[in-house]
One Martini backbone bead per residue (centre of mass of N, CA, C, O) as a GRO file, in nm:
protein
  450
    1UNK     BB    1  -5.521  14.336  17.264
    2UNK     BB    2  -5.231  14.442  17.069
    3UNK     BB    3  -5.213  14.562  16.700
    4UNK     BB    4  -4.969  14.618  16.453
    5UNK     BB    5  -5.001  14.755  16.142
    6UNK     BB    6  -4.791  14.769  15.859
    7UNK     BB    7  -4.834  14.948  15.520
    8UNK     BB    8  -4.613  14.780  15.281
    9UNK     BB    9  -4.793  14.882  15.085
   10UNK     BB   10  -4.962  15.026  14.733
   11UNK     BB   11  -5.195  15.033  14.963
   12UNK     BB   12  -5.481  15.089  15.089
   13UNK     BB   13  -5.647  15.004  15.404
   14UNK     BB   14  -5.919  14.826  15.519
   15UNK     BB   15  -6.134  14.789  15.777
   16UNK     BB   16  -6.309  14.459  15.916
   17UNK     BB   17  -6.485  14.176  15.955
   18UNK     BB   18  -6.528  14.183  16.237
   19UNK     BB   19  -6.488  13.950  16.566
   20UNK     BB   20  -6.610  13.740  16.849
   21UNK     BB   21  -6.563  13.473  17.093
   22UNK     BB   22  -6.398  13.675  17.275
   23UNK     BB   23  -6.511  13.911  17.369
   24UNK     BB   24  -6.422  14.198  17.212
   25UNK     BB   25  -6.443  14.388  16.949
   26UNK     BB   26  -6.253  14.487  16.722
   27UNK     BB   27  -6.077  14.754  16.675
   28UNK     BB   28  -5.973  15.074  16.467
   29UNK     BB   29  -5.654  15.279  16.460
   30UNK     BB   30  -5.743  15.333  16.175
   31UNK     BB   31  -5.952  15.240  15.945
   32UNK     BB   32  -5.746  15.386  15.725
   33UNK     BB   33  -5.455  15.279  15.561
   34UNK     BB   34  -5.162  15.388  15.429
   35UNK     BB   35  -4.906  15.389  15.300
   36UNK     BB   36  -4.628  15.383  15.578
   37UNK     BB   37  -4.876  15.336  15.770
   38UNK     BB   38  -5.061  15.295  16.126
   39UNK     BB   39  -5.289  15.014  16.255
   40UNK     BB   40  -5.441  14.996  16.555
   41UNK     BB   41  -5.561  14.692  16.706
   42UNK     BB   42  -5.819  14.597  16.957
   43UNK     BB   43  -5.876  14.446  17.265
   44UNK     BB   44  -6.070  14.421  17.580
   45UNK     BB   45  -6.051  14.205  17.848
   46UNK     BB   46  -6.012  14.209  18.195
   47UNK     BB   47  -6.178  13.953  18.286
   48UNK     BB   48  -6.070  13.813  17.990
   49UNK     BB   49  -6.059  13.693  17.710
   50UNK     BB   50  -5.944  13.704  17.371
   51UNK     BB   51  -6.126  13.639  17.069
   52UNK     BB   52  -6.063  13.689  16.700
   53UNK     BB   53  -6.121  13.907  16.397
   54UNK     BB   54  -5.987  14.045  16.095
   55UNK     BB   55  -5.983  14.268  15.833
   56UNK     BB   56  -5.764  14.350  15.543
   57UNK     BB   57  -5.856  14.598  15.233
   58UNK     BB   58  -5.812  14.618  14.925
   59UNK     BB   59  -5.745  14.628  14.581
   60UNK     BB   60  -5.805  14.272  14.522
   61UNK     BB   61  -5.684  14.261  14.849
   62UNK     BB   62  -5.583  14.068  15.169
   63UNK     BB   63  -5.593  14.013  15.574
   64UNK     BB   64  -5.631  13.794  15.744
   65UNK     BB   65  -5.706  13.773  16.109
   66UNK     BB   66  -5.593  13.603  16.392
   67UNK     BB   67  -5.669  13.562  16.779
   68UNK     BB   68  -5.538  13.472  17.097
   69UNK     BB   69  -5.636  13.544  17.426
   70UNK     BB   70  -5.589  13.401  17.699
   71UNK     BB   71  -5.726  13.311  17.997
   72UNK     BB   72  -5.440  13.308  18.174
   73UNK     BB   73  -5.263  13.101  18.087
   74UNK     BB   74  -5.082  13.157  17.815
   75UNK     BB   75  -5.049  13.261  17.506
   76UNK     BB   76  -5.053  13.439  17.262
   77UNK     BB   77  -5.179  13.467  16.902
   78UNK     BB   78  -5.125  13.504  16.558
   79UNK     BB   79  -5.266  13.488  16.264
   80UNK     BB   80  -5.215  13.486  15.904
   81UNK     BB   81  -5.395  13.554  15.576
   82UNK     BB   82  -5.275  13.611  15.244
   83UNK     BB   83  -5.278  13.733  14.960
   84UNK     BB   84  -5.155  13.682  14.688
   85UNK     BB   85  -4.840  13.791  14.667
   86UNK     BB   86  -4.853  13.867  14.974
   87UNK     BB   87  -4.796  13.972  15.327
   88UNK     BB   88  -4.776  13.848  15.665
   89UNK     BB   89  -4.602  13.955  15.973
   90UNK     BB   90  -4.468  13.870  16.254
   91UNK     BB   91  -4.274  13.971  16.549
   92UNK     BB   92  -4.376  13.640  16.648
   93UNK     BB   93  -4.507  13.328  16.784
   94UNK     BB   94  -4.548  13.451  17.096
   95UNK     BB   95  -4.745  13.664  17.343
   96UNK     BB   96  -4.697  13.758  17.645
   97UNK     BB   97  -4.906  13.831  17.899
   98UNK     BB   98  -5.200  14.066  17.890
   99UNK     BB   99  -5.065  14.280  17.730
  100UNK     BB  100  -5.044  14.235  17.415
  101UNK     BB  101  -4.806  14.289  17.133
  102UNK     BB  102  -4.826  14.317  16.828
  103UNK     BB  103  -4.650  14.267  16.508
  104UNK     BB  104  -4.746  14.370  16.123
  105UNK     BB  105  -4.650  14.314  15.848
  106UNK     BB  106  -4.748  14.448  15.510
  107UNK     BB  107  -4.687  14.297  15.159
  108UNK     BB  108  -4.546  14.316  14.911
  109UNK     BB  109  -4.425  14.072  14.707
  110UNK     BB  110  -4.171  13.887  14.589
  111UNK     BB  111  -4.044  13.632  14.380
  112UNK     BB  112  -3.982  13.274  14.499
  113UNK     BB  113  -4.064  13.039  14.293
  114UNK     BB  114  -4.375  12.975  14.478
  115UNK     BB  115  -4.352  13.245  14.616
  116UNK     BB  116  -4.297  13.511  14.853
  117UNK     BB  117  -4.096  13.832  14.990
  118UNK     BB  118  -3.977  14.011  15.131
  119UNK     BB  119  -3.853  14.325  15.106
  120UNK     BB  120  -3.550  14.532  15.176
  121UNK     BB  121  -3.554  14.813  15.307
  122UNK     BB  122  -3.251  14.889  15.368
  123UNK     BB  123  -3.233  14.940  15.045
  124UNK     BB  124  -3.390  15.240  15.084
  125UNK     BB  125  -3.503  15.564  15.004
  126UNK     BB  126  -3.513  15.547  15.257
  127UNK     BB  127  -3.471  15.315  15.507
  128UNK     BB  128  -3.533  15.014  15.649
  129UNK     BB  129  -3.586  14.784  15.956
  130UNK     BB  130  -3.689  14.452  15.798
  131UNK     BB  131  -3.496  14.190  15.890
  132UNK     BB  132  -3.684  14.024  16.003
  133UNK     BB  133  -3.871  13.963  15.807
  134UNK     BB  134  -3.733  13.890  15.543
  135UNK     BB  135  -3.567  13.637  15.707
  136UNK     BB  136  -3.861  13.490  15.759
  137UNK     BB  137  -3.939  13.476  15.417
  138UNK     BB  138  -3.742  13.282  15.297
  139UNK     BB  139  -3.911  13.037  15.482
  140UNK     BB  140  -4.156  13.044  15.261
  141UNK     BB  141  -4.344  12.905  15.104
  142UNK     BB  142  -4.155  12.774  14.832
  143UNK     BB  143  -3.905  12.976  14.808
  144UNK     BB  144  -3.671  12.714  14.833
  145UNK     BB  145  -3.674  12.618  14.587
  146UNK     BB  146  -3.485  12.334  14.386
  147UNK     BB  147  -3.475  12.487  14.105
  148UNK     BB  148  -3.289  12.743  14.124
  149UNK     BB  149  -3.060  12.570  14.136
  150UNK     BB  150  -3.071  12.462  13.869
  151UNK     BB  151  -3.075  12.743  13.731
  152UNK     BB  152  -2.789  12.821  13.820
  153UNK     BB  153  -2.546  12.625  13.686
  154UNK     BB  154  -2.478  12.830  13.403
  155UNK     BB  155  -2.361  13.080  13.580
  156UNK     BB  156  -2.202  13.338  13.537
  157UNK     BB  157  -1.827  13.520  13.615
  158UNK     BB  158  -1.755  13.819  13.559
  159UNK     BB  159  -1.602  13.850  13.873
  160UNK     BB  160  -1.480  13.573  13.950
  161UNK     BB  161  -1.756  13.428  13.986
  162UNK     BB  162  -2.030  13.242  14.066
  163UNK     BB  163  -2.361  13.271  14.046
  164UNK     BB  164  -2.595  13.243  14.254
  165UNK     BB  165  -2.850  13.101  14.408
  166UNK     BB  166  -3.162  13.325  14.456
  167UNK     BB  167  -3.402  13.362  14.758
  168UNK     BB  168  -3.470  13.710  14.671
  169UNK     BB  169  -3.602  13.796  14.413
  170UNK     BB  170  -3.300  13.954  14.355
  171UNK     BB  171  -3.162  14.084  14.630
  172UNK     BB  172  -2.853  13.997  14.693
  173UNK     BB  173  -2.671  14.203  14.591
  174UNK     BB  174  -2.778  14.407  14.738
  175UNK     BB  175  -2.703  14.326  15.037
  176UNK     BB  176  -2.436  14.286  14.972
  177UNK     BB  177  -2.370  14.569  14.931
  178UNK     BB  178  -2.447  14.664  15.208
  179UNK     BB  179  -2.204  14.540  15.336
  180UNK     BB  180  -1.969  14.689  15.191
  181UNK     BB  181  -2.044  14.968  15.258
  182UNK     BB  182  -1.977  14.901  15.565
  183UNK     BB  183  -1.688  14.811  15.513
  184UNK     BB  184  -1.595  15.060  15.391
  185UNK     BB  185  -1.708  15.280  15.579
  186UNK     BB  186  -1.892  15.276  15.819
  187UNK     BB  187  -2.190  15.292  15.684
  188UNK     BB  188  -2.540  15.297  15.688
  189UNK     BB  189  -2.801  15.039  15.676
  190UNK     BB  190  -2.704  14.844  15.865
  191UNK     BB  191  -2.711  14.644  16.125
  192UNK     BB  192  -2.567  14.651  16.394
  193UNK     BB  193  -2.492  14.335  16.437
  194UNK     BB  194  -2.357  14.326  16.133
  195UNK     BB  195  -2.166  14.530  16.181
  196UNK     BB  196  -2.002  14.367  16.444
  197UNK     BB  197  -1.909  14.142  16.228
  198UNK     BB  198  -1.785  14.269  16.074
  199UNK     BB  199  -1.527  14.444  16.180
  200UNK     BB  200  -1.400  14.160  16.273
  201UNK     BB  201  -1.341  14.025  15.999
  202UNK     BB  202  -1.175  14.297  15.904
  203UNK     BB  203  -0.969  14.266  16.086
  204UNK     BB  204  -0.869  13.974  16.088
  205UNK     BB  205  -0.790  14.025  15.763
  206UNK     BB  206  -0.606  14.262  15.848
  207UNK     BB  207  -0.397  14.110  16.128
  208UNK     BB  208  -0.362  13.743  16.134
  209UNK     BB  209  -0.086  13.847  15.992
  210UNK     BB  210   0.224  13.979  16.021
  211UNK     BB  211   0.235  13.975  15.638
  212UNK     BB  212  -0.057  14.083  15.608
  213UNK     BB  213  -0.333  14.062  15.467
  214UNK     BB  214  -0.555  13.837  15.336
  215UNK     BB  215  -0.609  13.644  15.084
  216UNK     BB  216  -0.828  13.571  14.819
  217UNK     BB  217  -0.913  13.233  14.645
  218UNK     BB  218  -1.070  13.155  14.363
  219UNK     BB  219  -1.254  12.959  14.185
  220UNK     BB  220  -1.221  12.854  13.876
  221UNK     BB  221  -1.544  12.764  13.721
  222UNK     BB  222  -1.727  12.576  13.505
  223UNK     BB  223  -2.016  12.437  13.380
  224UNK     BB  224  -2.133  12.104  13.300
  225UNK     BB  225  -2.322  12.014  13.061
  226UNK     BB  226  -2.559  11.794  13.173
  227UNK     BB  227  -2.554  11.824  13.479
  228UNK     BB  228  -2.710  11.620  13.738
  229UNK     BB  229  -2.561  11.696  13.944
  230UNK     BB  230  -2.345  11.941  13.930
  231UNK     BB  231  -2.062  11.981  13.715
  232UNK     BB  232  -1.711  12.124  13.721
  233UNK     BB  233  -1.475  12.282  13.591
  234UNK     BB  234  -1.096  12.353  13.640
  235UNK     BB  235  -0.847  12.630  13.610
  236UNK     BB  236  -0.782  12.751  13.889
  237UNK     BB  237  -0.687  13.082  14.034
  238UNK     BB  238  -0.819  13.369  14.194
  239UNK     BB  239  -0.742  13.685  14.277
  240UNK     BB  240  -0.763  13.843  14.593
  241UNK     BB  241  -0.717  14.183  14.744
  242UNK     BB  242  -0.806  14.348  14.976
  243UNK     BB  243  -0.526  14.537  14.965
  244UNK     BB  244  -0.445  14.880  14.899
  245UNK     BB  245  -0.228  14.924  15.073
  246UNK     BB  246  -0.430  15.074  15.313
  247UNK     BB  247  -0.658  14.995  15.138
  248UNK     BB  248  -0.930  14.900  15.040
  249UNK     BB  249  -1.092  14.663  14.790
  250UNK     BB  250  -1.385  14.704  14.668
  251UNK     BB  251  -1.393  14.441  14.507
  252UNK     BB  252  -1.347  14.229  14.691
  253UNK     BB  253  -1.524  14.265  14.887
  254UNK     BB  254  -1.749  14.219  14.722
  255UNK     BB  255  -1.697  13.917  14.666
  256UNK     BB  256  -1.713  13.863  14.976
  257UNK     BB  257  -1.996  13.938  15.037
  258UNK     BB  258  -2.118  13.745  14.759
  259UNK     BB  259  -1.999  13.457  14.909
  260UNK     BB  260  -2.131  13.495  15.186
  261UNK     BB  261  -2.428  13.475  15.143
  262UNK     BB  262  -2.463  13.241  14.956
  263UNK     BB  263  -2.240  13.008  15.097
  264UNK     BB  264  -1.930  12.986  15.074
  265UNK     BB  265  -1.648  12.798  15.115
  266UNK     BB  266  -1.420  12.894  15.380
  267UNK     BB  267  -1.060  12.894  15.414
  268UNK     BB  268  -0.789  12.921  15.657
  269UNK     BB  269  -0.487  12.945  15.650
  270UNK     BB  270  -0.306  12.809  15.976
  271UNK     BB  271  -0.123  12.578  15.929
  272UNK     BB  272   0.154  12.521  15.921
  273UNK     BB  273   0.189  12.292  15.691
  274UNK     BB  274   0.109  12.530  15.501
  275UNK     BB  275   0.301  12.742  15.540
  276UNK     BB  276   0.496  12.954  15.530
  277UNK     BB  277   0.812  13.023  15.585
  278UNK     BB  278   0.751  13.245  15.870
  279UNK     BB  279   0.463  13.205  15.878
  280UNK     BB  280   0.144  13.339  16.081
  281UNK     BB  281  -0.163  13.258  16.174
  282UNK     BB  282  -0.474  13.308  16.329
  283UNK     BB  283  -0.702  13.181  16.432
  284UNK     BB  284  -1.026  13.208  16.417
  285UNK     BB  285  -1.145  13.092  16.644
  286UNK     BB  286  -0.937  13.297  16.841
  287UNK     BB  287  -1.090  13.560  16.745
  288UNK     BB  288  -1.368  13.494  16.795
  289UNK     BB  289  -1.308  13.460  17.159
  290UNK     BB  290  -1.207  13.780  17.141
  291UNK     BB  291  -1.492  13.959  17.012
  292UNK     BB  292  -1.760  13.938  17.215
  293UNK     BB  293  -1.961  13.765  17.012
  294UNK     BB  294  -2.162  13.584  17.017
  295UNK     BB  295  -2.274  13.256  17.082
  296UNK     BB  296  -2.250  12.914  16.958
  297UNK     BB  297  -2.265  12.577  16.986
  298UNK     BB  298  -2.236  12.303  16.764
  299UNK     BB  299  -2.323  11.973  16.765
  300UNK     BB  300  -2.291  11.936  16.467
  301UNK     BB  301  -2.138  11.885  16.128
  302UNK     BB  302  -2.036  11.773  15.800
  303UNK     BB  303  -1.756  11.884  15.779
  304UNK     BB  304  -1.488  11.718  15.796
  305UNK     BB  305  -1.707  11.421  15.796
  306UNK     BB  306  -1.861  11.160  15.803
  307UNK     BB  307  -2.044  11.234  16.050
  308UNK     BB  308  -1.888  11.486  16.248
  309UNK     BB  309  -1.809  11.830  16.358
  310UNK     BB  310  -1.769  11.953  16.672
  311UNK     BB  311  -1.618  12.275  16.626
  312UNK     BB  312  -1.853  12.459  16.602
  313UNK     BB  313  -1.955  12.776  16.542
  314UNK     BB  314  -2.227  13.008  16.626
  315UNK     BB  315  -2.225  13.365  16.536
  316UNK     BB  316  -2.500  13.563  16.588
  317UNK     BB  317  -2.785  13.342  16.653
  318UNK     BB  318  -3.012  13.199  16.581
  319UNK     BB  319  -3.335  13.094  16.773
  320UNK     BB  320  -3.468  12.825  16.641
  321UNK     BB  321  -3.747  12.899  16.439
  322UNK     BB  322  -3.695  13.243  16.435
  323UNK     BB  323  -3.651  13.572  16.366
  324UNK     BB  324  -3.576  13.808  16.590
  325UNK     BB  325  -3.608  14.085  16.759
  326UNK     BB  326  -3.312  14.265  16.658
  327UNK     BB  327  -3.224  14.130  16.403
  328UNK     BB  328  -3.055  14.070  16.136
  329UNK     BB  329  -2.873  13.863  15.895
  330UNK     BB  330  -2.628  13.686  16.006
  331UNK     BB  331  -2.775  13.387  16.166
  332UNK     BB  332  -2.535  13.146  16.016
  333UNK     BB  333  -2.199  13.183  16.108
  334UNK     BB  334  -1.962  12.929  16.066
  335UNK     BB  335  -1.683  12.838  16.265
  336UNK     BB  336  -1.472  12.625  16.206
  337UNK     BB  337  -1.283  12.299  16.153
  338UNK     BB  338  -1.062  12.059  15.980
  339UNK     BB  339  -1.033  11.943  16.236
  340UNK     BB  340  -1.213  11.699  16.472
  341UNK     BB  341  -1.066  11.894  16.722
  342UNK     BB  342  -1.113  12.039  17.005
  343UNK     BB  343  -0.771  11.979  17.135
  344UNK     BB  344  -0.650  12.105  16.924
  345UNK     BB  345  -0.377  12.342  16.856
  346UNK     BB  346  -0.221  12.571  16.714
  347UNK     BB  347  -0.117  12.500  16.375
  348UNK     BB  348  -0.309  12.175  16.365
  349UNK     BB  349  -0.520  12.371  16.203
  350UNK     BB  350  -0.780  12.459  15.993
  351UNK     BB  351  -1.062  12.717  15.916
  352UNK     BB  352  -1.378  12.781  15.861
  353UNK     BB  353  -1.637  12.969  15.665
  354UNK     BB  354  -1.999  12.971  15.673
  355UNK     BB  355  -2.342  13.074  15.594
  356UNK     BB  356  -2.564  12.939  15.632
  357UNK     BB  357  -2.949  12.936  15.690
  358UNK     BB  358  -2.931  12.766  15.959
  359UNK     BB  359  -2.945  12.658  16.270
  360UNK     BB  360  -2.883  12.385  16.454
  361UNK     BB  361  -3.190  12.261  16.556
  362UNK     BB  362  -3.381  12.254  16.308
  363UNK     BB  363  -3.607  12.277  16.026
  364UNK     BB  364  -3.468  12.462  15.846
  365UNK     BB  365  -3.180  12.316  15.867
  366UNK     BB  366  -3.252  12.049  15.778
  367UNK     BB  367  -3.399  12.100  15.468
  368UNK     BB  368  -3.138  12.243  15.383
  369UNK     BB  369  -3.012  12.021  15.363
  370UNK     BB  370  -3.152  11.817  15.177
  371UNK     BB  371  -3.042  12.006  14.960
  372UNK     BB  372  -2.769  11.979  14.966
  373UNK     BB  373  -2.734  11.691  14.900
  374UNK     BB  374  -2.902  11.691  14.614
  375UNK     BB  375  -2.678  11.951  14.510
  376UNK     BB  376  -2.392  12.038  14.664
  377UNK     BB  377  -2.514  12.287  14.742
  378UNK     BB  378  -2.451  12.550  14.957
  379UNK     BB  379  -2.676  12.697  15.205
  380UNK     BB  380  -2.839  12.986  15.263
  381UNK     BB  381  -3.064  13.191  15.357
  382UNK     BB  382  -3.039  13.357  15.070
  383UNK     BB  383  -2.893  13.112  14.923
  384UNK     BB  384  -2.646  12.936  14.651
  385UNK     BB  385  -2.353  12.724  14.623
  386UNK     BB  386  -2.066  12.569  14.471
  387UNK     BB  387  -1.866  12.654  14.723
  388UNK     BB  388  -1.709  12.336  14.826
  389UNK     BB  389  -1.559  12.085  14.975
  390UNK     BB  390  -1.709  11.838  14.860
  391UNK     BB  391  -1.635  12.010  14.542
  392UNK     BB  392  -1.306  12.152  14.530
  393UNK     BB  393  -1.373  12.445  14.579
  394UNK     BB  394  -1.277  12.641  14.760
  395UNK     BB  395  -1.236  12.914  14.956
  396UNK     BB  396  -0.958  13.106  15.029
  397UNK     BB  397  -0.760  13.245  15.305
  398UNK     BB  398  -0.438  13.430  15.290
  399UNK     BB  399  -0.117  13.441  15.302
  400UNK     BB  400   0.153  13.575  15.212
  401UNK     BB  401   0.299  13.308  14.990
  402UNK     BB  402   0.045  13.174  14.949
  403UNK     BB  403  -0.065  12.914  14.662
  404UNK     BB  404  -0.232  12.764  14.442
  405UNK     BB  405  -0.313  12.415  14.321
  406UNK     BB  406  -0.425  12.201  14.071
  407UNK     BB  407  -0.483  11.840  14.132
  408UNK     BB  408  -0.505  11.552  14.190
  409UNK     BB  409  -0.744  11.400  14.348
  410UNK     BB  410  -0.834  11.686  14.524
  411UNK     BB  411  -0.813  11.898  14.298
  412UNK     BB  412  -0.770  12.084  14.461
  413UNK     BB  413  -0.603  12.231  14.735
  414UNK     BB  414  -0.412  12.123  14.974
  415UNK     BB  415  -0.479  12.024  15.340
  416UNK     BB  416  -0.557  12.042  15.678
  417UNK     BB  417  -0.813  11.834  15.638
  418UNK     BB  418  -0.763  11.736  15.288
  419UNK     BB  419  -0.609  11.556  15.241
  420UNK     BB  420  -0.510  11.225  15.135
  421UNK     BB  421  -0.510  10.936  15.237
  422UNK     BB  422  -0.409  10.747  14.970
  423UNK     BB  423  -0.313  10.684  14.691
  424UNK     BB  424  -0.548  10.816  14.486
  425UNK     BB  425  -0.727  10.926  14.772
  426UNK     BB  426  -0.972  11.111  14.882
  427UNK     BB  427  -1.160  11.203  15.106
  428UNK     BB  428  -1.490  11.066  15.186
  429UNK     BB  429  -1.629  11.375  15.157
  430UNK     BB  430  -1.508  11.395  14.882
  431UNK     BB  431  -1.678  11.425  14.527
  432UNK     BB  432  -1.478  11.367  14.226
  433UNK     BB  433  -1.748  11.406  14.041
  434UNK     BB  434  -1.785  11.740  14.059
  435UNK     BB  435  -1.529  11.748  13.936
  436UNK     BB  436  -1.277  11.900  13.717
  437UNK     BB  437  -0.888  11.876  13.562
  438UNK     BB  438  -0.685  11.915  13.397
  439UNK     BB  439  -0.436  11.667  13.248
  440UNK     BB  440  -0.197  11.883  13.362
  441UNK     BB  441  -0.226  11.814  13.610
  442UNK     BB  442  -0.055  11.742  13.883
  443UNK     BB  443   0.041  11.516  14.076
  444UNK     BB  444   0.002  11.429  14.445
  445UNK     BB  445   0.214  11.559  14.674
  446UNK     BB  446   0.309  11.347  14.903
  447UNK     BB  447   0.281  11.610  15.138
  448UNK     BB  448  -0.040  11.504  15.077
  449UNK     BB  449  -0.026  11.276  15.243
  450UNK     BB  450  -0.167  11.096  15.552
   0.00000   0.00000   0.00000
C-alpha cells in the first residue's frame, strides 16, 4: 500500500502516530514534508493485507489517515479526517490492485457556508491542475448551506446580471475568468477537457445561424424585498454581442461564463415558429452529436415537463457520485430540447444549455435538486443562479433580427416550448409568482398561445 500525501497547506508537517492491525507499520520518505512538497508512506505485506493508520500533524492541527488493504480480492480504501479549516482529499473512493497508490491531497480550506472548499489552485501563479480535489470539495459537508442562496437574493448587477449564490468561498469569478482567458486566447491553465468543450461552445456560437454569431440577451431583473422564496421584478432584456467585427467581446464573453458557471439556464433560439423570416439556427445538440466530445443520455430532468424530460444529454460528464482522476471542471453540463420529443425533427423545438450541478442518478444531483425546488435557483456545481425558466428568467441566444420583449402571462419572452397554454395561463411548470412585470407589459399575442 502506497499514499502519496500532497502538502498543499502553508505549514510543514511531521509523520507520526504510525501502527498496524495487519501487516508492517506504516513508514514515510520524508518524514517530514514542506509545503508544496510530497511525503510518500507505505506499507508492504507480500504475503498478506496491510490495514494501518498515521498522523501528519502541523502547528496545532493534523490529518488522521487511516487504510485497509484486504488480503485477495476487495478494494483498497483510504479514509482520512482532517483538522477543522483543513481538508484532505483522495483521489478515489477506492483502489483495485495489489499493489494500491492513492493520492490525497492536504489543504487549508477556504469557508463556504459551514464547510470549506479547496483552493483552486488553477487559479494561482504558477498554475496548478487541482480541478479534482476542487470540484469534489465544493460537495464537503456544509459547504452548500442553503443560507447562501438566500444571503445572495439582493444581489447587484453591476455588469448587467445579478451576481450568483457561490458556493467556493469567493472564487467563482475567478473560475469564471479562467474561462474567459481560455476562450479569449485558448491559452492558460484551464484543464484540456474544458478547453475542448469551450473550443465547441464558441464555435457553435460563432457559426450556428448563416446571419452571423449569436447574441445573448439577460433578463433585467432585481429582487423584490422580503420576499422568500425570492420574487424579481424584470424590466426588460440587455444586450450582449459575443462579436465585434472579427473579434470576440471580451465583456460578453465574460458575462457567458459567470452566467454559465453559476448554474443559468440558457435558451437557444432555433425553432423555426421563432426566427426571423430566412433566418436559420442549427440545433445545439445537433451541433452537440458531431463535436465528437463525450456524453451521457439523461434518463430525465424537470425542464419544460410537468413529469420528465427525456430529451437532456450530458456533455464530458462526471460518473457516480466523485469528480475522477484528469477530470475538468464542467462535468454536469445539460444540453436538451424545450419540446419533451426525442424524435422532433429540427426547426420544430429550441434547444437549451445548463450546468446542472452534477449528473442525475447520483445523491449529489438528487440534493441539488431539493435546494432547487425549496429555493427556485438553479444549482450549479459551483453556486445558483435566479436565472430559471421556471420563473420567466431565461437567458436567450439568439440569431441577428431577434429580440425579445416582455409580456403578460409568460412573463418572459415566449418561445417554443414555453407558449402559454391558453388565453392568460403559462405552461404549469412555470411559476409566475416568482416574477413580476411592469404593467405596460403588453398582453400576450394569439401567436405565442398553444
Amino acid at each position: 500500500m502506497t499514499i502519496r500525501l500532497a502538502n498543499r497547506t502553508d505549514l510543514p508537517l511531521m509523520f507520526g502516530d504510525a501502527g498496524a492491525t495487519s501487516g508492517p507499520v506504516p513508514t514515510a520518505v520524508p518524514t517530514m514534508v514542506q509545503p508544496g512538497q510530497t511525503m510518500t508512506v507505505s506499507a508492504r505485506n507480500p504475503s498478506g493485507g496491510c490495514d494501518g493508520h498515521f498522523r501528519v500533524a502541523g502547528a496545532g492541527m493534523g490529518f488522521d489517515i487511516t487504510y485497509r488493504h484486504p488480503l485477495g480480492a476487495g478494494a483498497t480504501t483510504v479514509a482520512t479526517t482532517a483538522a477543522p479549516g483543513y481538508l484532505a482529499i483522495a483521489d478515489a473512493t477506492t483502489f483495485p490492485g495489489h499493489d494500491a497508490v492513492a493520492a490525497v491531497g492536504l489543504y487549508r480550506g477556504i469557508t463556504s457556508g459551514s464547510g470549506w472548499v479547496a483552493p483552486l489552485e488553477l487559479l494561482d501563479a504558477p498554475p496548478r491542475d487541482n480541478a479534482q480535489d476542487f470540484v469534489n470539495s465544493v460537495y464537503g459537508p456544509g459547504v452548500r448551506d442553503g443560507a447562501i442562496i438566500h444571503a445572495a437574493y439582493g444581489h447587484p448587477s453591476p455588469d448587467g446580471y445579478v451576481q450568483p449564490a457561490d458556493f467556493t468561498g469567493g472564487q467563482l469569478s475567478g473560475l469564471a475568468g479562467l474561462l474567459s482567458t481560455q476562450w479569449l486566447s485558448a491559452t492558460g491553465a484551464c484543464p484540456a477537457v474544458d478547453a475542448a468543450l469551450l473550443r465547441w461552445l464558441a464555435g457553435y456560437l460563432r457559426t450556428a445561424s448563416p446571419a452571423g454569431a449569436l447574441t445573448m440577451w439577460v433578463p433585467q431583473m432585481r429582487h423584490v424585498d422580503a420576499t422568500s422564496p425570492s420574487v424579481f421584478s424584470l424590466s426588460g432584456y440587455r444586450r450582449f454581442d459575443f462579436v465585434d467585427g472579427q473579434d470576440w467581446n471580451p465583456a460578453t464573453v465574460s458575462a457567458f461564463c459567470n452566467l454559465l458557471v453559476a448554474g443559468a439556464h440558457f435558451v437557444v433560439v432555433c425553432a423555426d415558429r421563432d426566427l426571423p423570416a430566412g433566418v436559420s439556427v442549427q440545433p445545439l445538440d445537433r451541433s452537440m452529436d458531431a463535436s465528437g466530445l463525450p456524453t451521457r443520455h439523461d434518463p430525465g430532468n424537470s425542464h419544460y415537463a410537468t413529469l420528465l424530460n427525456v430529451t437532456g444529454t450530458y456533455v464530458q460528464p462526471a460518473d457516480g457520485d466523485f469528480a475522477g482522476r484528469g477530470s475538468g471542471l464542467l462535468q454536469a453540463l445539460l444540453v436538451g430540447r424545450t419540446v419533451n420529443d426525442m424524435l422532433a425533427s429540427p426547426g420544430s423545438y429550441n434547444n437549451f444549455l445548463q450546468l446542472e450541478g452534477w449528473p442525475a442518478i447520483s445523491t449529489r444531483h438528487n440534493a441539488d435538486y431539493i435546494a432547487h425546488q425549496r429555493t427556485a435557483w438553479n444549482i450549479s456545481t459551483f453556486g445558483a443562479s435566479p436565472y430559471s425558466e421556471k420563473r420567466a428568467t431565461s437567458v436567450f441566444l439568439a440569431p441577428s433580427g431577434w429580440e425579445p420583449m416582455l409580456y403578460q402571462t409568460t412573463l418572459m419572452m415566449p418561445y417554443v416550448g414555453a407558449y402559454a397554454v391558453a388565453e392568460g395561463v403559462p405552461q404549469p411548470w412555470l411559476d409566475a409568482s416568482l416574477a413580476k412585470v411592469p404593467s405596460t407589459a403588453p398582453p400576450l399575442p394569439a401567436r405565442f398561445i398553444d
